[in-house]
C-alpha positions in Angstrom: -73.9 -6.4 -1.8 -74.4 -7.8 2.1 -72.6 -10.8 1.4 -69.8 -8.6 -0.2 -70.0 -6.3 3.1 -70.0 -9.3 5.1 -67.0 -10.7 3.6 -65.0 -7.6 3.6 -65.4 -7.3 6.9 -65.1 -10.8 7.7 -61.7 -10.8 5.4 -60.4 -7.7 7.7 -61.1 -9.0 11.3 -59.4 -12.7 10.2 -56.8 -10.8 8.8 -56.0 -9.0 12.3 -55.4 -11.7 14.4 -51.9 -11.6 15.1 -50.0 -15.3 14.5 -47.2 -13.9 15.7 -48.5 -11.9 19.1 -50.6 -14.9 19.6 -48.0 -17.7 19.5 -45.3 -16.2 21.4 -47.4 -15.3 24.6 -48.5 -18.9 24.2 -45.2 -19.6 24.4 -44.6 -17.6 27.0 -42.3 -15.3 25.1 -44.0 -12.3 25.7 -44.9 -9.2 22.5 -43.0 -10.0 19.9 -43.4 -6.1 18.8 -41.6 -5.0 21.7 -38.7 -8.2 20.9 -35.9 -8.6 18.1 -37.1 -6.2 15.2 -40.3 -5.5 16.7 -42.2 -7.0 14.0 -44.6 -9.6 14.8 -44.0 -12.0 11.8 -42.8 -15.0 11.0 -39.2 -13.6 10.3 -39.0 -12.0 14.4 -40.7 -15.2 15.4 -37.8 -17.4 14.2 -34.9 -15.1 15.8 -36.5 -15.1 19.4 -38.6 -17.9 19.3 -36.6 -20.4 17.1 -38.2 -22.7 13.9 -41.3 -24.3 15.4 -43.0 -21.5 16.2 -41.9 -19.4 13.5 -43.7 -22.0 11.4 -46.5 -21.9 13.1 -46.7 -18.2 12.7 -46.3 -18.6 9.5 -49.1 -21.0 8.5 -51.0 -19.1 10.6 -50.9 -15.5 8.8 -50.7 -17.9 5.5 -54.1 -19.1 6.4 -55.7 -15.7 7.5 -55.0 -14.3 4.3 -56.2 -17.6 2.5 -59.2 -18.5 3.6 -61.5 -15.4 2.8 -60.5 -15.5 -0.4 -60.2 -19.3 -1.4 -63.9 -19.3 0.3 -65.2 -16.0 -1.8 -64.4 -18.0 -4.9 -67.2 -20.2 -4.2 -70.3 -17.1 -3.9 -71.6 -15.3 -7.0 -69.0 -12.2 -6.0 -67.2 -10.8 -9.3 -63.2 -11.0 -9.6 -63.2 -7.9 -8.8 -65.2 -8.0 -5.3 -62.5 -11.3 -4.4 -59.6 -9.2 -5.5 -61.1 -6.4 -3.1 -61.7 -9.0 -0.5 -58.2 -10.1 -0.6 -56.8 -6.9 0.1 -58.9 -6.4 2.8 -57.3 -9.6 4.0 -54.0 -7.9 4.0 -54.6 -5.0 5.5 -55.8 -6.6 7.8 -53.0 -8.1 8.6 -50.6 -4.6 8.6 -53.5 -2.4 11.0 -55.0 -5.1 13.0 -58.0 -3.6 14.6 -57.0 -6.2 17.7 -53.8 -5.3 18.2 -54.1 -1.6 18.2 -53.6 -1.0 14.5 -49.9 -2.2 14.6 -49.2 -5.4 12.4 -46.6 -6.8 10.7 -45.5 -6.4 7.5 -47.4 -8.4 5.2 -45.1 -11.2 3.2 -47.0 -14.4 4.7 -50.8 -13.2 4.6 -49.9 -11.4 1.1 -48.3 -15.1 0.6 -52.0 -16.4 1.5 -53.9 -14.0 -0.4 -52.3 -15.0 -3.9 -52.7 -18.6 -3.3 -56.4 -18.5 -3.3 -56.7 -15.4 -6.0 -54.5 -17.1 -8.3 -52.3 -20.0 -7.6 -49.9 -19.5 -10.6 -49.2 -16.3 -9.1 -48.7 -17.4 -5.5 -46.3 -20.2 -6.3 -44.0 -17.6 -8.4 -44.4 -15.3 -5.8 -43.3 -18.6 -3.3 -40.6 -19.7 -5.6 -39.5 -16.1 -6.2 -39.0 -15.5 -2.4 -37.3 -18.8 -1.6 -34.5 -17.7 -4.5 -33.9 -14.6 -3.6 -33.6 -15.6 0.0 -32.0 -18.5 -0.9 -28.9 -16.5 -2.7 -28.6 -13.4 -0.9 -29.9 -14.7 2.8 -31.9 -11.5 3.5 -36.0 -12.1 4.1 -36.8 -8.1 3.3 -34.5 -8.6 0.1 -36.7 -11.6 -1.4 -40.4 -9.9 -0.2 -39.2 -6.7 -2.2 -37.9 -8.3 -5.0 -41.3 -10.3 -5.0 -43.3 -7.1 -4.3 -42.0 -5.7 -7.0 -42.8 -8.9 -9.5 -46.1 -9.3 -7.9 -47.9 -7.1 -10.6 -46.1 -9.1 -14.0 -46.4 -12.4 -12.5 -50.3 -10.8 -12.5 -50.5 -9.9 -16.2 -48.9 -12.9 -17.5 -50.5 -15.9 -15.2 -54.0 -14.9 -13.9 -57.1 -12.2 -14.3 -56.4 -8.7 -15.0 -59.3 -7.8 -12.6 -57.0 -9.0 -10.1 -54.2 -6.2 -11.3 -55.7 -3.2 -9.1 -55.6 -5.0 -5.7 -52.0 -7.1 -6.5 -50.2 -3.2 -7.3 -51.6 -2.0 -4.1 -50.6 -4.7 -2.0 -47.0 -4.4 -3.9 -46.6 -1.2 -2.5 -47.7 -1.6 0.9 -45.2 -4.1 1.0 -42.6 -2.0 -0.4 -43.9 0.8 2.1 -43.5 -1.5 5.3 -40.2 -2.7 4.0 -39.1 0.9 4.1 -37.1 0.9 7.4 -35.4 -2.4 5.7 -34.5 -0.8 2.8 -32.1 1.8 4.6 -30.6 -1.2 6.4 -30.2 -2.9 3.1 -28.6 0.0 1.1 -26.6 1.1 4.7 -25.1 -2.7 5.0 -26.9 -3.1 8.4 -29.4 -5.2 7.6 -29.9 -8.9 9.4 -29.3 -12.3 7.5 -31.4 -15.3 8.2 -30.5 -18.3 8.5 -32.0 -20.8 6.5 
């Protein structure tokens, strides 16, 4: 039970440290919540801070999300307790205690998390993304699409202890998409550039 504690709340406090936040005042760009779409992830980071640093930012929520998890497969914890790690990870990542409970939206740590709770399911959530984005050059489209797969990919490639955790972090990405979605459906949504 401590070590289960201790990585829960170890998982959370990795998760909120803001890639984004950090690497643009390093940069000397200032917030990136208060820049562009006022989201601090990888996706803002590339439209006001160009490539490099948006692929910094996004190795850097990657690993946040990673790590806990790749590291809670080596304890005694059940798949259960690493699938409950892994959220915590995550959300993390969307109410970063750090940054005064306002994160990003989830796509890169979520990204992170899957890797190291199932790596079938990561790389179809990866391959899914770079598709979708690939075809219709919208990043909100592919995470939503691969929101909503997240759960199958789940049932057909890796433990079903693992389901619970991978629906809720489905629709918290759904949920923090939801401002996207209206742009989608109104035509006003952004395009990246790939």
């Amino acid at each position: 039970m401590v070590t289960f504690i201790a990585f829960m709340i170890g998982a959370y406090l990795l998760g909120s440290i803001s890639s984004a936040v950090l690497i643009c005042r390093l940069a000397g760009l200032g917030d990136p919540r208060a820049q562009g779409s006022g989201n601090p992830g990888t996706t803002n980071v590339l439209r006001i801070g160009g490539k490099k640093l948006a692929i910094f930012t996004l190795l850097g929520d990657l690993l946040k999300g990673f790590i806990p998890v790749y590291i809670a497969h080596f304890t005694s914890l059940s798949a259960m307790a690493i699938s409950s790690i892994a959220l915590a990870a995550f959300i993390g990542h969307l109410f970063p205690v750090f940054f005064g409970f306002k994160g990003g939206k989830g796509v890169a740590t979520a990204l992170g998390v899957l890797l190291a709770l199932a790596w079938p399911v990561g790389c179809a959530a990866l391959i899914t993304w770079i598709v979708v984005a690939a075809l219709f050059r919208y990043s909100s489209l592919a995470a939503l699409v691969t929101a909503v797969l997240l759960p199958l990919y789940v049932y057909l490639w890796s433990n079903p202890e693992y389901l619970i955790a991978v629906i809720i972090i489905s629709l918290l990405l759904i949920i923090k998409h939801r401002d996207n979605i209206l742009r989608l459906w109104s035509g006003k949504e952004s395009k990246i550039k790939l």
